[in-house]
C-alpha positions in Angstrom: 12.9 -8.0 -4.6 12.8 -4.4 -4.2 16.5 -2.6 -5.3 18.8 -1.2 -2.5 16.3 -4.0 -0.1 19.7 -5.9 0.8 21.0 -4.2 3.9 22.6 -7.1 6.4 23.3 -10.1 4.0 24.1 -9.8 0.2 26.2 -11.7 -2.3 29.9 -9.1 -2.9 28.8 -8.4 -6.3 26.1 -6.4 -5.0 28.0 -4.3 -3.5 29.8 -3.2 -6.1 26.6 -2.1 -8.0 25.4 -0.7 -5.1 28.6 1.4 -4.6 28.6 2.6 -8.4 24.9 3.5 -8.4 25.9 6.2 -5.5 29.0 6.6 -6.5 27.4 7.6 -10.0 24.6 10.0 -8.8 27.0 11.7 -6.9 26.6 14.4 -9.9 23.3 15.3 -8.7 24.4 16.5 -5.4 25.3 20.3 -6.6 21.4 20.5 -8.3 19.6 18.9 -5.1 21.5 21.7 -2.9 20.7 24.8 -5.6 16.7 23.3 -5.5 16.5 23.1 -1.7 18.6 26.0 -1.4 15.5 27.5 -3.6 13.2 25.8 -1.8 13.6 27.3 1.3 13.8 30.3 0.3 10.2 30.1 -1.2 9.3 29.1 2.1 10.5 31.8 4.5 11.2 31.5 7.7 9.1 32.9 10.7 11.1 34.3 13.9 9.5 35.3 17.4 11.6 37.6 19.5 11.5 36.8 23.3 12.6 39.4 25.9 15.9 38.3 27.6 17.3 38.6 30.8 21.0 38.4 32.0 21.7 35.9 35.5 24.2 36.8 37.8 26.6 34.0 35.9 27.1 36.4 32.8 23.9 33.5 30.8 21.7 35.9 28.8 18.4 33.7 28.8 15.2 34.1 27.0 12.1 34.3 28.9 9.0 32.5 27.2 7.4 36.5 26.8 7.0 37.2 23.1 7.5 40.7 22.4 8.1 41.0 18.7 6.9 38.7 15.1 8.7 38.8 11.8 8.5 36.4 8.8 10.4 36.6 5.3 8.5 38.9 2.5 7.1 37.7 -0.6 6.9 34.1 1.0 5.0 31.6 1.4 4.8 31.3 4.9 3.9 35.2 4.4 1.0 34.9 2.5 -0.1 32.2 4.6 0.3 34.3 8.1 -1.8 37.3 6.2 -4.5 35.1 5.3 -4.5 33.9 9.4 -3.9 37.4 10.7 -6.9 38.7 8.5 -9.2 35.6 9.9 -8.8 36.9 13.2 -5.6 34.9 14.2 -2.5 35.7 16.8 0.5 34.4 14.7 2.4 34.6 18.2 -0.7 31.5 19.4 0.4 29.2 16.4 3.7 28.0 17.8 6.7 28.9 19.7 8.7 29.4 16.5 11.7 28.1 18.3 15.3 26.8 16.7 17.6 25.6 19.1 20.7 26.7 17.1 19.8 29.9 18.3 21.7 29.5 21.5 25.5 31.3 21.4 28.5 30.2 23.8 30.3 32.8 25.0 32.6 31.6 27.2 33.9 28.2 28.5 35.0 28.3 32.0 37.8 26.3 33.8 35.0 24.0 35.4 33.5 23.4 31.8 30.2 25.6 32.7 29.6 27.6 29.5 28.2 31.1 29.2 25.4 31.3 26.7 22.9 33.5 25.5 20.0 32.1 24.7 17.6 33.8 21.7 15.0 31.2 22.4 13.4 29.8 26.2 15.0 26.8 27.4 17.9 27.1 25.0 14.8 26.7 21.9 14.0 23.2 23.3 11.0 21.7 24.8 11.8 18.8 26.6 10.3 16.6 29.5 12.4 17.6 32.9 13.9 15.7 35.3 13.6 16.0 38.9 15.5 15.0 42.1 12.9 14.2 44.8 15.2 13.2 47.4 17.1 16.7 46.9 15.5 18.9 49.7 17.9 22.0 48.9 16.1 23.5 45.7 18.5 25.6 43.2 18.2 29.2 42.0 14.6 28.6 39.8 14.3 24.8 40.6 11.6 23.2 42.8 12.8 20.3 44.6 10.5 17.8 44.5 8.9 18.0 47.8 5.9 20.3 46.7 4.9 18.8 43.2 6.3 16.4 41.1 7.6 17.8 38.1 9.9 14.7 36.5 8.9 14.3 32.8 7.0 17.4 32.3 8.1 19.9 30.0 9.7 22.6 30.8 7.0 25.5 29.1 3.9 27.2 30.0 1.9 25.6 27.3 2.5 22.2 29.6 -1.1 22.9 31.4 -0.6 19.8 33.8 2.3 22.0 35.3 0.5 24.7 36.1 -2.4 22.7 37.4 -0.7 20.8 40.2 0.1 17.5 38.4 -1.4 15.4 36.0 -5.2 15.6 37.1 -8.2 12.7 36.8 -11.1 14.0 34.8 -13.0 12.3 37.1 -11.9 14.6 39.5 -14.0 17.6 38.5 -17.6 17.4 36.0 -15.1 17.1 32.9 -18.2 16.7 30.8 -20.2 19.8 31.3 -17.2 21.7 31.0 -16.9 19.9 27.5 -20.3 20.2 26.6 -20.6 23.9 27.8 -17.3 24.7 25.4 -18.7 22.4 22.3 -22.4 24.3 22.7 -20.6 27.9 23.0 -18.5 27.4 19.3 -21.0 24.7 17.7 -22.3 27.7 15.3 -18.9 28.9 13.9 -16.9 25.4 13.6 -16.8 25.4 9.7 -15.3 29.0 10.3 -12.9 27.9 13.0 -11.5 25.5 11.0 -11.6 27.4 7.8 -10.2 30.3 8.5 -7.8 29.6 11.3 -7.1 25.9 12.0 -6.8 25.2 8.3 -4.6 27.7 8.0 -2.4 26.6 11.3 -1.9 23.4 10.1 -0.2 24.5 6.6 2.1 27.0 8.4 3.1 24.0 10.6 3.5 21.7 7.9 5.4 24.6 5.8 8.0 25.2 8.8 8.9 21.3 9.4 9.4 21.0 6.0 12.1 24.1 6.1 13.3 22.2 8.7 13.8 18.7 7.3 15.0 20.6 4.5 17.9 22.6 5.8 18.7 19.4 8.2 19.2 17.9 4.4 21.5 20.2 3.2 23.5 21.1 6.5 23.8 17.4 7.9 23.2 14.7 6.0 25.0 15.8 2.8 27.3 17.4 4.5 28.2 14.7 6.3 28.1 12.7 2.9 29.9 14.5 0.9 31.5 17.6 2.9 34.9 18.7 1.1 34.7 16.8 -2.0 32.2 18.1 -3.7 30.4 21.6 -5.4 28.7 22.9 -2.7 29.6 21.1 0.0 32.9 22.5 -0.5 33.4 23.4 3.3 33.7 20.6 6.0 33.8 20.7 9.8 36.0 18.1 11.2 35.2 18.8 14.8 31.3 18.4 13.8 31.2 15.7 11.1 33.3 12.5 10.7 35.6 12.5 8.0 35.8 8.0 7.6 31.7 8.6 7.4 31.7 10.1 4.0 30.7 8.4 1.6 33.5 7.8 -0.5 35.4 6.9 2.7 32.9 3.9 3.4 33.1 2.7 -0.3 36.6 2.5 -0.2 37.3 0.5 3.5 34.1 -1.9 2.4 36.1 -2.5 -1.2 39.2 -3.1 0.7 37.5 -5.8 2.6 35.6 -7.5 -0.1 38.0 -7.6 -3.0 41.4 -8.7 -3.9 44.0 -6.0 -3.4 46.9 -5.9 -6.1 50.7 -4.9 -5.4 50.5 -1.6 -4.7 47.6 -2.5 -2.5 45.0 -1.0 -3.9 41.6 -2.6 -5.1 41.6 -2.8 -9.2 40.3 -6.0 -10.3 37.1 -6.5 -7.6 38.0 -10.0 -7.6 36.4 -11.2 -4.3 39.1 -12.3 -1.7 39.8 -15.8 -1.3 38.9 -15.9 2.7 35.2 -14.3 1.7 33.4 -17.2 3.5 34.9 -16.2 6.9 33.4 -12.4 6.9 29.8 -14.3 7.4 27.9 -11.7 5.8 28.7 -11.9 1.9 29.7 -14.6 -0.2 30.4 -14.8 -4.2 27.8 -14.6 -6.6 25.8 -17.3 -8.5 26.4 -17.5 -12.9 23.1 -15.6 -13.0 24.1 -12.7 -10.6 27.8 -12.0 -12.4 26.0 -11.1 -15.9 23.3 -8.8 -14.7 23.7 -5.6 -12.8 21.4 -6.6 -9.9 20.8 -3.9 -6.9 17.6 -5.9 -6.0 
């Protein structure tokens, strides 16, 4: 059996090799954050300015117009936009280029309506939208419902079924000469196509979700591991993380259940408690299991 394959079910002596193989390699947290840390910056990062607008609430919202294109020197992403830029490509066609911790609150109000400004359309997310079609009072920018539905579409330009009055049948309209007309016109300059610009999409794409899961890793997840007790996740924020979800925290509540506590109450022999059979998901360990150090 594969190790760390025991999730649900698992004998309690498991655990406790499973808690000292994290509990050890906890060392390696500091290098993993210096390497993505390096990482990332190899990457770059490419931002598209949108103009903005203020409401008559005080909100400072992004429009989807793009009006200015920047990306880190000497990166990858860089190198990569220069190579599409000098095949003929519009960096500002390759993707929205859109974060949604972009978005700002100013300003809470007694209601709990916030003021935000926005850097990014839509607050930087793309989402389907959801639509009230018995509302026949539309709000400021909203359609009601009445005219065409709009539930589950997204909320962007790029959403053609939107701008086309619904989600159209091809067999509407002579879908296929259309298609074959478009295949005929760029049959000639497909290797090129792909070559110099779709190739070259893809890898930007693929660069900027990897920044992504990246910094999400660093930020979030070992953050939320190990915030405030170790190098480089030195700083922890309570109100955004979960201090009894680190991982120390865990270890210690699942010892506590698991093992014999001593006078002072704390867990030092890992003797498994005497009532183990009642917790239904662990049980002791055979001869075989209490002389290896099994995570499998």
């Amino acid at each position: 059996m594969a190790s760390f394959s025991k999730m649900g079910v698992w004998p309690v002596g498991y655990f406790r090799s499973y808690s000292s193989w994290l509990l050890r390699n906890r060392r390696e947290v500091a290098a993993r954050i210096a390497t993505i840390n390096a990482e990332t910056a190899r990457i770059g990062q490419v931002i598209v300015t949108y103009r903005r607008t203020k409401d008559a609430e005080g909100n400072t919202k992004a429009t989807e117009e793009r009006v200015g294109f920047n990306v880190t020197k000497n990166s990858s992403l860089e190198r990569l936009l220069r190579a599409y830029v000098a095949g003929g490509g519009n960096p500002m066609d390759i993707s929205p280029f859109m974060y949604p911790d972009g978005t700002e609150v100013l300003e809470e109000k007694d209601d709990g309506t916030l003021i935000v400004s926005e850097r990014y359309p839509y607050g930087g997310i793309i989402a389907p939208r959801s639509v009230d079609t018995n509302d026949p009072v539309p709000k400021a920018g909203e359609r009601t419902g009445y005219e065409q539905f709009y539930g589950g579409m997204p909320r962007h330009s790029g959403y053609a079924p939107a701008r086309q009055g619904g989600r159209l049948d091809r067999g509407i309209y002579d879908s296929n000469t259309v298609v074959r007309s478009m295949h005929q016109m760029r049959s000639w300059a497909n290797q090129t196509i792909r070559e110099r610009l779709q190739d070259i999409e893809w890898r930007i794409i693929k660069l900027c979700d990897l920044r992504e899961q990246l910094d999400r890793e660093r930020d979030d997840v070992l953050m939320q591991a190990f915030g405030g007790a170790l190098t480089g996740v030195s700083s922890f924020d309570e109100e955004r993380f979960t201090p009894s979800l680190r991982v120390q925290n865990l270890i210690q509540d699942m010892y506590e259940i698991l093992y014999e506590k001593d006078e002072d109450g704390l867990v030092s022999s890992f003797t498994p408690r005497q009532d183990l059979a009642f917790l239904r998901f662990t049980f002791d360990d055979t001869g075989d299991e209490m002389l290896r150090d099994s995570m499998g």
